[in-house]
Structures are given as structure tokens and as C-alpha cells.
C-alpha positions as CSV (number, residue, x, y, z in Angstrom):
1,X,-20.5,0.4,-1.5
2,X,-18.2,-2.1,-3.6
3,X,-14.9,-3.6,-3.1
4,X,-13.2,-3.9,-5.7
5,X,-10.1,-6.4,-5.2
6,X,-7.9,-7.1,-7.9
7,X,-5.1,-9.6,-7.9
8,X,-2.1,-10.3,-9.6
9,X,1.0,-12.7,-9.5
10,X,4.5,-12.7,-9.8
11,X,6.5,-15.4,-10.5
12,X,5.4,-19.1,-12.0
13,X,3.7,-21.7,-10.0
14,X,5.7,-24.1,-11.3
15,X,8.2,-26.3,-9.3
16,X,12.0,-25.4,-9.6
17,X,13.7,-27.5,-11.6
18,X,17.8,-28.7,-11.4
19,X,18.5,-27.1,-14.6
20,X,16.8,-23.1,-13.5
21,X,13.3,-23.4,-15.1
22,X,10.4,-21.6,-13.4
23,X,11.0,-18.6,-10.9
24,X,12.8,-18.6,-7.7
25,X,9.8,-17.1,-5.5
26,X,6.2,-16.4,-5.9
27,X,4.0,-14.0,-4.9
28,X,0.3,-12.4,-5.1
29,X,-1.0,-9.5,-4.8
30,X,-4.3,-8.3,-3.5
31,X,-5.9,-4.2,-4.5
32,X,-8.4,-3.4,-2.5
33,X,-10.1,0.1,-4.0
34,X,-13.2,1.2,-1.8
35,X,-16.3,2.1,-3.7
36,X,-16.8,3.7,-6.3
37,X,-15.6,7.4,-6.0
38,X,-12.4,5.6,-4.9
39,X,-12.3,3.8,-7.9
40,X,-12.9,6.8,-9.8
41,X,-10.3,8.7,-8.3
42,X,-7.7,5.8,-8.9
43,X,-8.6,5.9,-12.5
44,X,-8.3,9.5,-12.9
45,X,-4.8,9.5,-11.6
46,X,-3.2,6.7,-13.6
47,X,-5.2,7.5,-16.8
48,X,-3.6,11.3,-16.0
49,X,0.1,9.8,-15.6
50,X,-0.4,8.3,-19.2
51,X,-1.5,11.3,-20.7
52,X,1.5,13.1,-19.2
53,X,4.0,10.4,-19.9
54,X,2.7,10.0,-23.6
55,X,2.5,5.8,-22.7
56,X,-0.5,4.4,-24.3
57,X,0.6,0.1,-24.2
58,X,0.3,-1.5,-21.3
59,X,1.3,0.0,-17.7
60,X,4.6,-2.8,-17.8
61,X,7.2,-1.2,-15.0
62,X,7.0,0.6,-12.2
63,X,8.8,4.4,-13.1
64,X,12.3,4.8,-11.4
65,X,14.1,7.5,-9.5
66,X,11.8,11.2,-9.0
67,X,9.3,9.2,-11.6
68,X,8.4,6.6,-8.8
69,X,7.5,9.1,-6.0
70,X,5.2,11.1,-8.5
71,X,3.2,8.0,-9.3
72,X,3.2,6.4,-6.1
73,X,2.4,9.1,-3.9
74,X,-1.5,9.5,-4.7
75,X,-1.7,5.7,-4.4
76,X,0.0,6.2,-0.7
77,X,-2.4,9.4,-0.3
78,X,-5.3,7.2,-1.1
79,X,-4.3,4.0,1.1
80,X,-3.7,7.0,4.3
81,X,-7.5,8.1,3.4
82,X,-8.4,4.4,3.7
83,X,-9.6,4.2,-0.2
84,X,-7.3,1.9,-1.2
85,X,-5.2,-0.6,1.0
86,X,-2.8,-3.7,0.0
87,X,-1.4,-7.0,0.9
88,X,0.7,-9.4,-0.6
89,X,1.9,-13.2,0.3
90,X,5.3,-14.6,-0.7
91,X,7.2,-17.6,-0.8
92,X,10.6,-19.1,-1.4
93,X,10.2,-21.8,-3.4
94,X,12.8,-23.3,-2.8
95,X,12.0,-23.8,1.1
96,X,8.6,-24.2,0.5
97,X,7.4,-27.9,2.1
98,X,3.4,-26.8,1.4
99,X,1.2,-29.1,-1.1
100,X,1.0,-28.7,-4.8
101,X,4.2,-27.0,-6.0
102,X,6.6,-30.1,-5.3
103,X,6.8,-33.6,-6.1
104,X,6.6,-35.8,-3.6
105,X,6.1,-39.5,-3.0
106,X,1.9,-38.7,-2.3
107,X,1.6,-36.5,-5.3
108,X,2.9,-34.6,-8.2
109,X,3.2,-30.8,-8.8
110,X,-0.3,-29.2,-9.7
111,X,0.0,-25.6,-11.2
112,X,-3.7,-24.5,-10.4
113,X,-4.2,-25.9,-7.6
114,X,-1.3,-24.6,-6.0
115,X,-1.8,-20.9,-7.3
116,X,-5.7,-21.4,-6.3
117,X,-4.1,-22.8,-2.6
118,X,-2.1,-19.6,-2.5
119,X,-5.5,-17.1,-3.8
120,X,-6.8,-18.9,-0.4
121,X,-4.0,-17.7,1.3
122,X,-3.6,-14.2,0.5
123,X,-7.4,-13.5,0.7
124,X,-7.4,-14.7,4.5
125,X,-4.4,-12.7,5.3
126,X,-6.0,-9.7,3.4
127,X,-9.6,-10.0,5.2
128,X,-7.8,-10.6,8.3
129,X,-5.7,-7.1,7.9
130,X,-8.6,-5.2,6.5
131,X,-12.2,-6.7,7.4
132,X,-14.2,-6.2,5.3
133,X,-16.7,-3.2,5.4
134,X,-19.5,-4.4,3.1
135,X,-21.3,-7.4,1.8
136,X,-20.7,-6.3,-2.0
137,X,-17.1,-7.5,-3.0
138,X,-16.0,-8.3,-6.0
139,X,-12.6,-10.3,-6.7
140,X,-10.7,-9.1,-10.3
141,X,-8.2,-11.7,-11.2
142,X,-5.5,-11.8,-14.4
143,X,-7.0,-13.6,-16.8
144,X,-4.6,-16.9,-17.6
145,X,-5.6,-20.2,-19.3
146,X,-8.4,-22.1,-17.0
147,X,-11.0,-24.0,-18.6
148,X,-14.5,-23.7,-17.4
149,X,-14.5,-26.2,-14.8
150,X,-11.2,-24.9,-13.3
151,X,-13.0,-21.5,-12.7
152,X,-15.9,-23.1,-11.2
153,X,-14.3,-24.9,-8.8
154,X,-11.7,-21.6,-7.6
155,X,-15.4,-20.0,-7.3
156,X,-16.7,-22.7,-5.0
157,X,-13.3,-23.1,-3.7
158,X,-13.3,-19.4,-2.4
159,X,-16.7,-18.6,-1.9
160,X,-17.5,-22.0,0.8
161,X,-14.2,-21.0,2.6
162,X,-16.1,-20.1,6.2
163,X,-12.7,-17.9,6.7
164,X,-13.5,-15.0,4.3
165,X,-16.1,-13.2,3.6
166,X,-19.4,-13.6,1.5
167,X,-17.5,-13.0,-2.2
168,X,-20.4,-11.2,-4.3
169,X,-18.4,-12.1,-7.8
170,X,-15.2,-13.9,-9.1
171,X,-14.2,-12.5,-12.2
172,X,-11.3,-12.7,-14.7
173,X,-10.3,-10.4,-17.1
174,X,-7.5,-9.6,-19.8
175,X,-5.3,-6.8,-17.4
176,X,-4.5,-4.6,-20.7
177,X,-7.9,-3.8,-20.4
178,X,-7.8,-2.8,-16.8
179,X,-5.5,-0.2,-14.8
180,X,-5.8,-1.5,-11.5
181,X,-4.5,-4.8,-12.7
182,X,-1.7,-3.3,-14.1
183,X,-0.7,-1.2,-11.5
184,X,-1.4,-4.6,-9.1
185,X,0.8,-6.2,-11.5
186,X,3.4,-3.9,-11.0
187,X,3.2,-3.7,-7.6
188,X,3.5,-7.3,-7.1
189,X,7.2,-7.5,-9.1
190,X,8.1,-4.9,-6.7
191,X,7.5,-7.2,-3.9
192,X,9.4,-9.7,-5.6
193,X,12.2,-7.2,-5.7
194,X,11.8,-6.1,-2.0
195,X,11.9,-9.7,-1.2
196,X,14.7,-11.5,-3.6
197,X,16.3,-8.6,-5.3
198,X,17.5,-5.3,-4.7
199,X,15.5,-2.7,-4.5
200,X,16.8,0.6,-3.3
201,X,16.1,2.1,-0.3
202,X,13.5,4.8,-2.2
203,X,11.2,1.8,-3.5
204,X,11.3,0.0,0.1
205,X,10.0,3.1,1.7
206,X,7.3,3.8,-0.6
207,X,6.3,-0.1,-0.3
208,X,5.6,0.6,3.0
209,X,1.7,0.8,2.3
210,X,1.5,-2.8,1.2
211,X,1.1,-5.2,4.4
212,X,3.2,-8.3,3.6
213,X,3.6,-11.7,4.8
214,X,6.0,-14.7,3.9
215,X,3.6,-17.7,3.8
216,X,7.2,-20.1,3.0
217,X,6.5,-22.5,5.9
């Protein structure tokens, strides 16, 4: 059987700056769909909701109000069934004293390898919520601008890391072409609104599937 984890951002990883540039938080993401019938399944249902909905760009927002439970509750269904499951890691940035976001007298703020710091984070929580039940996984991430040697060394960075699992692929793809990303992508932002905006009482009890840690401090 495959894992399929796909993972997706919200926020910047840059540092905050006096004048309001870059986010206030940051977050990721992690997807886990279980094999492939569960993959099929997931496809089926979100490929369905666009037929329905007439939407044929990319998945961009979460639906609101009786639109939200409709889509949702499969996804929930599916996580109950132990096809799918979730986690997500968040942080203030703000509070944050970690490496790579801030400058500091030792170092200067590094984008990618703070968000590749923060991929290390979220897959240890994730593995360490769900344990992983085979040897073929494969990690989906968004595709942004890394040159070649930047994706190398998030490959080696992840895959020596005695703390996960044995990490079959690493690949990055473009999420318009992907549903799972998109629907990762959207599930993320939600976080971000569970977290640092307000949500409504309807999203935070449909949320509930995602396991969720602040990784601030």
C-alpha cells in the first residue's frame, strides 16, 4: 500500500517586519490518504463536488455555511474509516525565538531553511500521531521556487532524519494540477483561521479531524 502525504502552507516564511510585511503566523499542513482505493475515493468525491458546483479553476476556498458540511463530511467519513488522517503545526511569529525566521546577532533570516526546519517539524509530529503503516510513502509538496540543490538537500534533509520514517519519494508538483493539494491548501488557511482569526463555531467543529500543535516555542 502507498501513503500518499501531501503538504501545504499557509502564511510566508518570511520575518515580520515594523512596517506589516509578511504574515502574522505560519502554518503546514500534512494529508495523509491511505492507498490507493482511498485515494480513489478522495478523488471521486472532490472531482464530484466540482461537477455539481459548476467550478472548474482551481479549488481556492473552503465553501461556507450548509456548503461546508456537504464537502467536509466525506473527508471526516474517510478520516473515521482511517483512509485519510491530518495534522498541522503552527506558529506565532511574532513569539517565535526558533532559528531561521529572525535576525539575530548569530545569523540572518533564511526563508528555505526555515520552512524546510518547519517540514521537519510537522512530519515528526504527524508520524508520531499516525505511525506509519507501510514502507512505501510518498511526500507531495506545493511546488514553489527551489533550485536544484535546494531540493536535494530537503531530500537528504528529511530522508537521514532517524526520527521519521524511511521516505520512498519527495516530490513537488504545481497544486492546480492536483486535488489533494488543493483541498490541503484549503485546509491549512482554515487552521490559520481556527488559530488567529475567527472562524465560527461550524468550521471549528468540523476541524476537529485535523490533530494540531503550536510548535511557537
Amino acid at each position: 500500500m502507498t501513503i500518499y502525504i501531501f503538504i501545504d502552507e499557509s502564511g510566508d516564511p518570511g520575518e515580520v517586519t515594523a512596517i506589516g510585511r509578511n504574515s502574522m503566523y505560519y502554518a503546514e499542513l500534512a494529508l495523509q490518504i491511505n492507498g490507493e482505493e482511498a485515494y480513489s475515493s478522495f478523488q471521486k468525491h472532490t472531482v464530484n463536488w466540482r461537477y455539481i458546483r459548476g467550478l472548474f479553476k482551481e479549488f481556492k476556498n473552503l465553501p461556507r455555511g450548509k456548503d461546508l458540511i456537504s464537502f467536509l463530511t466525506p473527508i471526516v467519513q474517510m478520516s473515521s474509516s482511517n483512509l485519510i488522517c491530518s495534522s498541522c503545526v503552527f506558529l506565532d511569529k511574532i513569539k517565535y525565538q526558533g532559528p531561521y525566521l529572525k535576525t539575530t546577532l548569530q545569523s540572518k533570516p533564511d526563508p528555505i531553511k526555515f520552512r524546510n526546519f518547519i517540514h521537519r517539524k510537522l512530519l515528526e509530529y504527524h508520524f508520531e500521531i499516525y505511525p506509519a503503516s507501510s514502507d512505501n510513502i510518498e511526500i507531495i509538496f506545493d511546488r514553489f521556487e527551489m533550485s536544484k540543490e535546494a531540493i536535494k538537500n530537503l531530500e537528504y534533509y528529511l530522508m537521514n532524519n532517524w526520527k521519521l520514517p524511511t521516505l520512498k519519494y519527495l516530490s513537488h508538483i504545481d497544486s492546480v494540477y492536483c486535488e489533494a493539494l488543493q483541498v490541503a491548501s484549503q485546509l491549512v488557511n482554515a487552521v490559520g483561521d481556527l488559530k488567529f482569526g475567527t472562524p465560527g463555531q461550524e468550521l471549528e467543529q468540523m476541524m476537529k479531524f485535523i490533530a494540531i500543535k503550536d510548535v511557537t516555542q
